[in-house]
N, C-alpha and C positions, 0 to 999 in steps of 0.2 A: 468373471474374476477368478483367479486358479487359487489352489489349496490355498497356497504359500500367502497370499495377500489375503486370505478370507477371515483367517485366523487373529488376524489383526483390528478384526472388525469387532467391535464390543455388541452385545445384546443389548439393544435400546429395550427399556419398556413401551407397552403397549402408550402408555401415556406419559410426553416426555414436553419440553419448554423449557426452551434454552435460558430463562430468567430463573428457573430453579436451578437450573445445569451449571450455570456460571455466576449469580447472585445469591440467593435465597439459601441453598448447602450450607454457605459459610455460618450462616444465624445457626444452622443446626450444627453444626461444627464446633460451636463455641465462640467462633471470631465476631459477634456481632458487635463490640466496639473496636473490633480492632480498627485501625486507621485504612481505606479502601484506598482513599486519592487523597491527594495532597496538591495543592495548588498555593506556591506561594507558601504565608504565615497559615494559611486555613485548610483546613481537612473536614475529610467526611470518610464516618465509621458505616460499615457495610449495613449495619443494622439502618443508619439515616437515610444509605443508597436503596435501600429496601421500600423503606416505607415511603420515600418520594416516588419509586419507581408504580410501587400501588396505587397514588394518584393520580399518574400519570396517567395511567390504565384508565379509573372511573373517568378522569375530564373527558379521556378519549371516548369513552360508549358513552357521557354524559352527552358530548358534540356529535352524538348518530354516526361514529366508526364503527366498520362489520367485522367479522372475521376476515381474513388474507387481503383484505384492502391495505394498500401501499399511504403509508405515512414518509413524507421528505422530510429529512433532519438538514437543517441550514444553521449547525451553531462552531463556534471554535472551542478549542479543546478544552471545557470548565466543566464543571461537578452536574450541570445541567445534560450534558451529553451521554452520561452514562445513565442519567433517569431517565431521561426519553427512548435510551437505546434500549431497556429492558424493560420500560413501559409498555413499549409498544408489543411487545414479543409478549409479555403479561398479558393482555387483550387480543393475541392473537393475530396480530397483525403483521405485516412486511415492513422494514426496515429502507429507508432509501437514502442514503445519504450523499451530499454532494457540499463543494466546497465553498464556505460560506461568502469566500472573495468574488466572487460570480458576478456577473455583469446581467443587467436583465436579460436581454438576447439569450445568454446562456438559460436564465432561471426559468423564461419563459419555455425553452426546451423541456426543459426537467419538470415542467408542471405538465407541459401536453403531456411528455412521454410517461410518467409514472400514472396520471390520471389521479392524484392524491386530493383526498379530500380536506386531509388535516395537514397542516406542515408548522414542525416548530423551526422557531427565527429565531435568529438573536436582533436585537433593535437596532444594532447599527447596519444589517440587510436590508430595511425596511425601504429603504431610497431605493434598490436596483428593484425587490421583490413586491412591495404595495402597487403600483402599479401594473405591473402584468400579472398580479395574483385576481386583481381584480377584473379582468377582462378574461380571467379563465375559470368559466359558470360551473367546473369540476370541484373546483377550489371554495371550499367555504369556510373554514376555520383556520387562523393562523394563531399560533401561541407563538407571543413577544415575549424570549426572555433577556430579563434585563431593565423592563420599566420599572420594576420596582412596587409592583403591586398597590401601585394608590389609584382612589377612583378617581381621581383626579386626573391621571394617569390614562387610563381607562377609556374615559369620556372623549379625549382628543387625537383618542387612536382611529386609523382610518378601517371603515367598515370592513365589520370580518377579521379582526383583529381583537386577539381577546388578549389579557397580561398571562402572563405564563405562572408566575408568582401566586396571584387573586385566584386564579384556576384551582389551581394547587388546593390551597388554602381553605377551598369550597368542598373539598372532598373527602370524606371517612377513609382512609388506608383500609379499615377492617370491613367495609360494607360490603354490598353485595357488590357492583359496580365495579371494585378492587379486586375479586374473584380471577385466581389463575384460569386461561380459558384452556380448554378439553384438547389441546394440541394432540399429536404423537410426533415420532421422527422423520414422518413423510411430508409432513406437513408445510407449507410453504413460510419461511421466518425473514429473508431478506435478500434483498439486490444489490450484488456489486457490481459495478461502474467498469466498464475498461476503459485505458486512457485515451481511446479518440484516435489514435495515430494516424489513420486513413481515413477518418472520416468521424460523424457524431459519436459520441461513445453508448456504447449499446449496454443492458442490462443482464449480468448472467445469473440467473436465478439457482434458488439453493432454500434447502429443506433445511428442518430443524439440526437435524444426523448431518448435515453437509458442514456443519461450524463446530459442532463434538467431534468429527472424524478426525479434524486434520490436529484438532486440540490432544488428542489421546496420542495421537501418533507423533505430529513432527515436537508440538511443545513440549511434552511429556519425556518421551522416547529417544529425542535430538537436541532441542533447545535446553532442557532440563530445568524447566521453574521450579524454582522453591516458595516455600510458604514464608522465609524469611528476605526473598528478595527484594528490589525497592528497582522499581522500571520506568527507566526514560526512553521517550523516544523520538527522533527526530523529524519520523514523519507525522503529519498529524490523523486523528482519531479518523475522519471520514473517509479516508485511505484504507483500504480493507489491509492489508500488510499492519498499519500501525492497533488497526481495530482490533485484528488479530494478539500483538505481541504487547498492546499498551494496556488493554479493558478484557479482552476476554482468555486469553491464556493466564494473565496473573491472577485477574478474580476467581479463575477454577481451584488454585493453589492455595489461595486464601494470601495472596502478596501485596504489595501495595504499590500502585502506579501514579509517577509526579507527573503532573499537567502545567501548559503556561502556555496562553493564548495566544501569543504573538510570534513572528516570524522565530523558522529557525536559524540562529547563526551560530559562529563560534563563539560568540564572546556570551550567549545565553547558554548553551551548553555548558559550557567553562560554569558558570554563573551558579549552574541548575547542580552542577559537579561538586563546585566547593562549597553550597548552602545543606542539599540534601546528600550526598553521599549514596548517589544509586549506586546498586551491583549490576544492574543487566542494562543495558545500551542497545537499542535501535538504531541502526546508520544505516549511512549510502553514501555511495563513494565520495560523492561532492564537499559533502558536510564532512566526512575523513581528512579529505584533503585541505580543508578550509578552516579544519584544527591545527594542523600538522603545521600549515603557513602561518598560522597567525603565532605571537609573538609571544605569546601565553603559555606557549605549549611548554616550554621552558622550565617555567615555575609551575605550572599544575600538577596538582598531585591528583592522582588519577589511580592511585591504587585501590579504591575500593569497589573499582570496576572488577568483577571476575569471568562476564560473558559482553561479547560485541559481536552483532550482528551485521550482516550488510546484505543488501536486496537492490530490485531494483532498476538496477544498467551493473552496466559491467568493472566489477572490483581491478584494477593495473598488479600486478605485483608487485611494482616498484612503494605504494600505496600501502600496500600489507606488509613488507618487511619496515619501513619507516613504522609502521603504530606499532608491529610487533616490536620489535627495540627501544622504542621511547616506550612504549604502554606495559610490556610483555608481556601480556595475554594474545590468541589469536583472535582473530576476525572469525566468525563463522559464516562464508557466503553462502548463498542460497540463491534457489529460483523457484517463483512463484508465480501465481496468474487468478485472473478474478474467476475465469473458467473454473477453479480450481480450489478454490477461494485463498488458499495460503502455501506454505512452502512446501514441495516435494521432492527434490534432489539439494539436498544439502552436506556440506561440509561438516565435521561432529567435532565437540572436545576430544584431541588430543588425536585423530585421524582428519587435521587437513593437510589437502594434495594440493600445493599449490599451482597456481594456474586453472582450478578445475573448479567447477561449481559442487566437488563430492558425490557420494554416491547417494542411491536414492532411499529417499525415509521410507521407514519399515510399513507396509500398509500400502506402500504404491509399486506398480508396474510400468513399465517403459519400453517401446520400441524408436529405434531412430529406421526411417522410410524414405525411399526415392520417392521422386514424383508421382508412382503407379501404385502408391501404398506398399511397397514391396519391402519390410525389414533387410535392413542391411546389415554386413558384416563388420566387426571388430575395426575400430578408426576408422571409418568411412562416414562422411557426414551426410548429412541427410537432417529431413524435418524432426520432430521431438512427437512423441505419441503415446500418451499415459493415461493411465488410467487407475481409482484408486476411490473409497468411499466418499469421497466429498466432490467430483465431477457433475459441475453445474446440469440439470434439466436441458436448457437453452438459455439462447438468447432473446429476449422480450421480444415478439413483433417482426421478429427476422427469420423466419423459417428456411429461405434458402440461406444464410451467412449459419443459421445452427446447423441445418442436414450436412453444411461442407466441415462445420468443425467437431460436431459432436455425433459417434457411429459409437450406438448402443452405450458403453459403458467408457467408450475411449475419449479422450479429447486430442485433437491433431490442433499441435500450435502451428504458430508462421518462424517458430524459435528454430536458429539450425544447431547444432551436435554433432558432437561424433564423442563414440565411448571406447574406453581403451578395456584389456583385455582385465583387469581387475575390478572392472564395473566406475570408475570414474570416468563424471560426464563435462567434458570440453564445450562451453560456448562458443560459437564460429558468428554468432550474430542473426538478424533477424532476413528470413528471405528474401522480402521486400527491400529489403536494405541492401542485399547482395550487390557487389559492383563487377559486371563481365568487362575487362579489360584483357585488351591484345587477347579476344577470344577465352580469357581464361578468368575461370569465378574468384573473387577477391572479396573477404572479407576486410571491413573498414574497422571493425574492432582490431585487428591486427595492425596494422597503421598506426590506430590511435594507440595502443600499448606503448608500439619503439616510438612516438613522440613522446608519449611521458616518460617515457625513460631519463629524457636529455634533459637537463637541469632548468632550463630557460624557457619550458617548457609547462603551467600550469593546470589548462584547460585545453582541451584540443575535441573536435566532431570532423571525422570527415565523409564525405559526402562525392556520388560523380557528378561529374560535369562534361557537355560536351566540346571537344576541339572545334577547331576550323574544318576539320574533317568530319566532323556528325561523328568523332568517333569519342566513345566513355572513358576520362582519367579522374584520379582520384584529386579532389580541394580538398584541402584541410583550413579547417577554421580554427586559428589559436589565440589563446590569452595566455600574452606570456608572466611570467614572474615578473613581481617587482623590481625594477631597476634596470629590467632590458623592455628596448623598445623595438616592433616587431616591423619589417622593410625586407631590402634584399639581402642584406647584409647577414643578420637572422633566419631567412629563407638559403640561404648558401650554406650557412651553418648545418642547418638541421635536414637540407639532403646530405653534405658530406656523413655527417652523422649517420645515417640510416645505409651509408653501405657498406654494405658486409651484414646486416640486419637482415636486409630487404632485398628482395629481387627487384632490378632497377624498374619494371614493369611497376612495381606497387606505389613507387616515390610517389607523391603532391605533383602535381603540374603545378598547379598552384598553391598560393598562402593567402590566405587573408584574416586580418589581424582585428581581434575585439577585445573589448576590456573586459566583458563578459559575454558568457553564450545564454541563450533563453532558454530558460527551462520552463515545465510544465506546473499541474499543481500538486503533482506525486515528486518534485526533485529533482528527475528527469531531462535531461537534453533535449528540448522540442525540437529534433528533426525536421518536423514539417513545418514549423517554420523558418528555419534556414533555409529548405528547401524553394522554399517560396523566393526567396530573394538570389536563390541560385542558380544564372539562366542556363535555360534548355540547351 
């Protein structure tokens, strides 16, 4: 790591646990009633998130958890999630969190691959998760939250299933049990998820210093949380990005973050807008765009917004000048990775380049590489290559997929780039993605732009496909706006539209028309599943 990014790196103590780093401070700080989370009419004061999270801790060494053993979190975004998130880190434990919508198929993955002993649920998991929790002999304790703490309760829960509430309830916060355990900064606190795209999602592991590093630098330093903020967000908590920007950059500040269980849409935002009056905003383009369209946008008042983020996939500019005007505040985009745990090249108050994902947060380094690792020159794209204190270990269990991505201190993404001569970094889209048409590389983020540009135009992914020839053009897949309906007619439209945009090489061969595109459980475009229905 060179001078310049070294200096950015704060002295951890010898003895350090991200549950004092980001909870516990604030009691000594003075905020221990202040208001932590908010959910709906009900709140909870840091001092309450405290001493639930010390329970947390004794039920878990109560239940035979060791040190660095992986505890799974299966809950939606409630007051519950943040006691279990800094429970477990109190006891010394890993952190694994996955999306409580999960299918058993899925949960049954995430139980082989974390190998967790303990796992907290919410009770409406219990139908995908009691079943293959029980046929996996790693698995022995589940805390149901949400039964409600009666033995009655209790009694009719199926084996291996304890109430989460009754747990609680059983434990002295001050005992020994409750005892912060003897961490430092090396020490192993949690595993974030990558989204799968190619395949199962794998685990990239991260030290106590890997979840402080990027907090000191990007939250701090770029994002800019205050201790009087109030933070929504639209992705949810099990999302390292929301984990990040929603529980643990504002708990550091001593800010207060609104939680709500249920899906995100505009009309809950809108909802969550005019009841609690957050300042700071979590987005992604979809959820942007799904404001901007709905009907609301109109009459919402939204000035009490003073920061908006976006992550994710890829921001349109068409996108950002529409919130800028209706909202007028900027969007702050970024890009981040679980590798990495959070944002490193991001856009700043009052320095965004639009079109660009900004320059890179203070603390990190960057090279963009040809295929031979070889740094390249000024505009020239190539793969992305950073490196910066929070660069996950590995990946769980995958040694050749970590030796290809992670070389000593650097992490090599599959993200492509190119950076112009004042240090701002261009997304060109993800390699795997790349489309070689008429011999020549085509990014499909480019496509998808000048489609959204056109008014008729809402949703768009596009994707190759091959001719009668075996040879690669680009499909796009579109959801158009209300009130036009998508055919040839539409398809005539929006090639005429694209030339003089696009080189005739880049047009759609084809259109194909959806009222929605499928997304992932980060917000996301699931590519691989349109793929899937888009023949070879």
């Amino acid at each position: 790591m060179s001078d310049d990014v070294r200096q950015f790196v704060p002295a951890w103590p010898k003895s350090f646990n991200l549950c004092e780093y980001f909870l516990d401070h604030n009691l000594e700080a003075g905020r221990g009633n202040k208001a932590a989370l908010i959910c709906g009419s009900e709140q909870r004061s840091y001092a309450q998130i405290s001493e639930s999270a010390r329970r947390v801790a004794a039920a878990l060494r109560r239940a035979g958890h060791r040190p660095e053993e992986r505890v799974l979190i299966l809950l939606p975004d409630c007051f519950e999630f943040a006691e279990v998130f800094f429970g477990i880190l109190r006891a010394g434990g890993v952190f694994a969190m996955v999306n409580p919508l999960l299918k058993s198929e899925d949960l049954a993955y995430y139980l082989r691959y974390t190998k967790a002993r303990c796992v907290f649920a919410h009770e409406d998991c219990l139908a995908e998760l009691a079943p293959v929790a029980a046929k996996e002999p790693l698995c022995e304790t589940v805390f149901v939250v949400g039964a409600g703490g009666q033995s009655s309760q209790q009694s009719s829960m199926a084996p291996g299933c304890t109430d989460y509430a009754a747990a609680l309830a059983a434990e002295d916060p001050a005992g020994e049990r409750a005892a912060m355990a003897p961490t430092g900064p090396d020490d192993l606190a949690g595993w974030l998820f990558t989204s799968g795209s190619t395949g199962k999602p794998k685990a990239c592991v991260h030290t106590h210093a890997h979840f402080a590093y990027s907090t000191e630098t990007y939250a701090l330093q770029v994002a800019g949380y205050r201790e009087d903020d109030i933070c929504l967000s639209v992705p949810k908590l099990f999302f390292g990005y929301a984990t990040g920007t929603n529980l643990m950059f504002p708990f550091r500040v001593g800010a207060t973050s609104l939680l709500f269980a249920g899906r995100s849409t505009a009309d809950e935002l809108f909802d969550q807008i005019e009841a609690q009056r957050p300042t700071f905003l979590t987005n992604v383009p979809t959820l942007i765009n799904n404001m901007l369209r709905s009907e609301r946008i109109q009459s919402a008042d939204l000035s009490c917004l003073r920061i908006s983020l976006s992550a994710g996939e890829a921001l349109p500019a068409a996108l950002y000048h529409e919130w800028k005007d209706r909202v007028g505040i900027e969007i702050l985009d970024g890009i981040g990775s679980a590798e990495m745990f959070h944002i490193y090249i991001s856009n700043a108050p009052g320095d965004v380049r639009l079109g660009s994902l900004g320059r890179l947060v203070p603390g990190y380094e960057a090279q963009i590489i040809d295929p031979s690792d070889k740094p390249l020159g000024v505009g020239e794209a190539g793969r992305l290559r950073v490196r910066g204190g929070s660069t996950a270990l590995c990946y769980w269990a995958d040694e050749p997929k970590s030796r290809e991505t992670f070389q000593a201190d650097w992490c090599t993404s599959q993200d492509v780039f190119r950076c112009d001569e004042e240090g701002y970094f261009y997304y060109e889209g993800r390699s795997d993605d790349l489309l070689k048409v008429s011999g020549i590389w085509v990014s499909p983020l480019e496509i998808e732009n000048a489609l959204l540009d056109h008014e008729a135009v809402a949703e768009v992914c596009v994707l190759g496909r091959e001719d009668e020839q075996q040879l690669v053009k680009p499909v796009a897949y579109v959801v158009p706006v209300a009130g036009r309906e998508g055919g040839e007619p539409l398809a005539a439209e929006l090639k005429a539209y694209l030339k003089g945009r696009l080189a005739p090489y880049k047009y759609p061969r084809w259109f194909e028309w959806r009222t929605e595109l499928p997304k992932n459980d980060r917000g996301k475009v699931a590519r691989k599943l349109l793929r899937q229905e888009t023949p070879a």
